[in-house]
N, C-alpha and C positions, 0 to 999 in steps of 0.2 A: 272021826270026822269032826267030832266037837272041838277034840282040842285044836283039830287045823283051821278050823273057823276062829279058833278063839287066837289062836300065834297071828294069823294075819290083820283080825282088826288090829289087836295091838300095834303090829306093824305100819300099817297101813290108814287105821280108824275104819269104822263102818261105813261100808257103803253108801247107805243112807245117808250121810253127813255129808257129801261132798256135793251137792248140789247148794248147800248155804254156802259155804267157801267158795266155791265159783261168781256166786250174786255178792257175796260180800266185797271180793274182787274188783268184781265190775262196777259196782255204788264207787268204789273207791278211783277207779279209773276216770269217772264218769265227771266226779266234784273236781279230780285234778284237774280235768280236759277245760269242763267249766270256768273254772278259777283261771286259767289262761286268758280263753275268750273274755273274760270280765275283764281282766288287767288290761288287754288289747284295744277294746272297745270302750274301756277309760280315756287311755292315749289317744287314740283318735278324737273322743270327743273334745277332748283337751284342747288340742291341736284345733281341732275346727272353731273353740270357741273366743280361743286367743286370736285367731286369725279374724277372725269378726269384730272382735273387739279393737285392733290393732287397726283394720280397714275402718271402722269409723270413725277413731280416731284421726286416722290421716281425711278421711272425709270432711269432718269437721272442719281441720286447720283450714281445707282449701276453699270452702264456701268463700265466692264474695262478698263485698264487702258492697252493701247497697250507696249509691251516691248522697243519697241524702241523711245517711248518717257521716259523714264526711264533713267539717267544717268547714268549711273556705278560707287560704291564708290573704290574708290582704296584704298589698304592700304597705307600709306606711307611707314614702313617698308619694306612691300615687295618693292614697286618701288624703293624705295634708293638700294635694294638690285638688282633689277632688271639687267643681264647682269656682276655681277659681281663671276658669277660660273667661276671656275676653276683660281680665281685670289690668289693670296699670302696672304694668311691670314695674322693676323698681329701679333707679336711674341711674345708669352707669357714668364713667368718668368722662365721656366725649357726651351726657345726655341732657347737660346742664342749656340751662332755656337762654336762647340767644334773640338781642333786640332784631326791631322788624328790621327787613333788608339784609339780615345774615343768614347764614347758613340754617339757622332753626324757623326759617319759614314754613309755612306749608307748603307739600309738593307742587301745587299749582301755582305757586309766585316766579314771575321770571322777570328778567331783566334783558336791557338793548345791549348793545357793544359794538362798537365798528373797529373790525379788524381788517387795518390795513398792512400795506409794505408786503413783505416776501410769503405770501400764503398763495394757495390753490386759487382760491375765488374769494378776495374781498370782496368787504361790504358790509352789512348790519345783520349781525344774528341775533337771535333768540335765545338765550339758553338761561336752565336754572338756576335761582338768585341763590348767595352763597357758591357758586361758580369759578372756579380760576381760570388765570391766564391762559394756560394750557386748554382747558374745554372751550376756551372761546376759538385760539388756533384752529382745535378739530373740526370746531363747529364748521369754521369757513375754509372746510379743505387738506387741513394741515396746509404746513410749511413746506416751502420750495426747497429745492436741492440747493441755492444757494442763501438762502436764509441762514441767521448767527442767531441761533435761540438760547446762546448760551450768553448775548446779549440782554435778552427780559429776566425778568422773573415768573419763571411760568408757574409759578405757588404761590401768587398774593390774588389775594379775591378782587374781582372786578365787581363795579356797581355800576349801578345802572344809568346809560350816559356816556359813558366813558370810551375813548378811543385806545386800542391796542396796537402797536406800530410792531412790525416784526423787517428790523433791517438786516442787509446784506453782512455777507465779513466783511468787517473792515469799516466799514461805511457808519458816519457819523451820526445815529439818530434824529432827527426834527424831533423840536419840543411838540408834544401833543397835548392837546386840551384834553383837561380831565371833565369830570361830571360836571357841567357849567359854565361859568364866563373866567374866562383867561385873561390877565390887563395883557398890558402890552409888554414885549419882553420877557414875559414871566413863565415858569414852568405850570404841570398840569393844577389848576388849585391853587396861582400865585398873584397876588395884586402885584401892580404897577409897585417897582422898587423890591419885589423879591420878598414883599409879605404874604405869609401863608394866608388865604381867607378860609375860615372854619365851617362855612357853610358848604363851600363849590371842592375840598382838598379829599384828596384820594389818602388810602392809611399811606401809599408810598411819601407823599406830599406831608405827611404829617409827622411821619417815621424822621424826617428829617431834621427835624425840632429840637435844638438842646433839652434830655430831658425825659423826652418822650420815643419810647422804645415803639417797636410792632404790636406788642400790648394794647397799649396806652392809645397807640393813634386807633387800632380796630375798637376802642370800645367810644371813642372820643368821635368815629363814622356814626359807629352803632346808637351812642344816644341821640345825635341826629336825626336819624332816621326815624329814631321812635318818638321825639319829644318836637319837632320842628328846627327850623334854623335859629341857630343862637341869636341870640340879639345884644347880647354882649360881650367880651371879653374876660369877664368874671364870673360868665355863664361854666366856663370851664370847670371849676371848681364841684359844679355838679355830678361830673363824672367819677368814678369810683375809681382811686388809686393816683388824683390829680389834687395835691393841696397848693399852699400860701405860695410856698418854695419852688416848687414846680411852675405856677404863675407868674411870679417874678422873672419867672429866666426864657418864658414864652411873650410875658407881653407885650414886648415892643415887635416882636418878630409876625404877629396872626394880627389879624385884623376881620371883622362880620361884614 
């Protein structure tokens, strides 16, 4: 009996002994199972914590952006302009200052005209000083269907006083008095014997003058107007762009 006890522990190990190798087993089972769950339950927290981190990051970028940390871009344009409303603009090439009686009056200046011959309704208009031939036409109607307006000049300024004649085709104009006294026989602005007088001459009346262009005669109105009637012949010389030379070859033709 002994020795068959003793052949099977051999074989076998004692009985007794096999309840530690079952627990040592199981310890060993148990840390494996653990050490998983621990690996698992890293990754995950992993995962969760990247993911938070990532989400506030994109949080972050998207926060607005409050207004008042914003600077304001200003134009420059606008700021150089800034506060200079209601200043003097500054003067363009048509804005140069014209004597009284021409075109750079104030809006409330007008002037008479008697526009007669082929218009709607002759008569005496009103219209604004610095005004042409043409405004004056309108004034009174426009021209007739058989009106020659390619007769006048409907682009030279009327002054005030002045008659505007608008004849047929064909048909011979009457001399019309200009702003003033007409001698006798004479055009609008002309003394007895076909001298210009520089007081009563229209710029057409003056245009006509060895000498003296459209220029010359509108500024030679224009100081008139501003300065009174000449009282001489040599008063000429006053006027800007009218010297010695120019006077020689006008003064037997004008006369005050």
């Amino acid at each position: 009996m002994g020795s068959v006890s003793t052949a099977y522990t051999a074989a076998h190990g004692h009985p007794m002994e096999h309840g530690g190798l079952v627990a040592r087993e199981t310890a060993r089972r148990r840390w494996t199972l653990s050490l998983r769950v621990a690996i698992t339950l890293g990754v995950v927290v992993a995962l969760l914590g990247g993911g938070l981190v990532l989400r506030t990051l994109v949080t972050t970028s998207e926060d607005p952006v409050p207004l008042s940390a914003i600077d304001p871009v200003i134009d420059p344009a606008s700021e150089s302009g800034a506060g200079e409303d209601g200043g003097a603009e500054p003067a363009g090439p048509g804005d140069e200052s014209h004597p009284a009686g021409g075109p750079g009056e104030g809006s409330g200046a007008t002037v008479l005209v008697h526009v007669a011959g082929n218009v709607v309704t002759p008569g005496v208009v009103e219209i604004p000083a610095g005004s042409r031939v043409l405004d004056a036409i309108e004034a009174a109607g426009g021209a007739t269907g058989l009106a020659d307006t390619g007769a006048v000049n409907l682009a030279r300024e009327v002054v005030d006083g002045e008659q505007v004649y608008v004849p047929q085709a064909g048909e011979v104009p009457p001399v019309v008095p200009g702003a003033g006294t007409t001698g006798p026989g004479g055009g609008p602005g002309q003394a007895a014997g076909g001298v210009v007088d520089l007081n009563t001459a229209t710029v057409d009346d003056l245009d006509t003058l060895p000498g003296i262009g459209p220029a010359l005669a509108a500024r030679i109105v224009g100081w008139r107007d501003a300065n009174g009637p000449f009282t001489s012949v040599d008063q000429l010389t006053d006027v800007s762009g009218i010297g010695p030379k120019v006077l020689d070859e006008v003064r037997d033709l004008v006369s005050v």
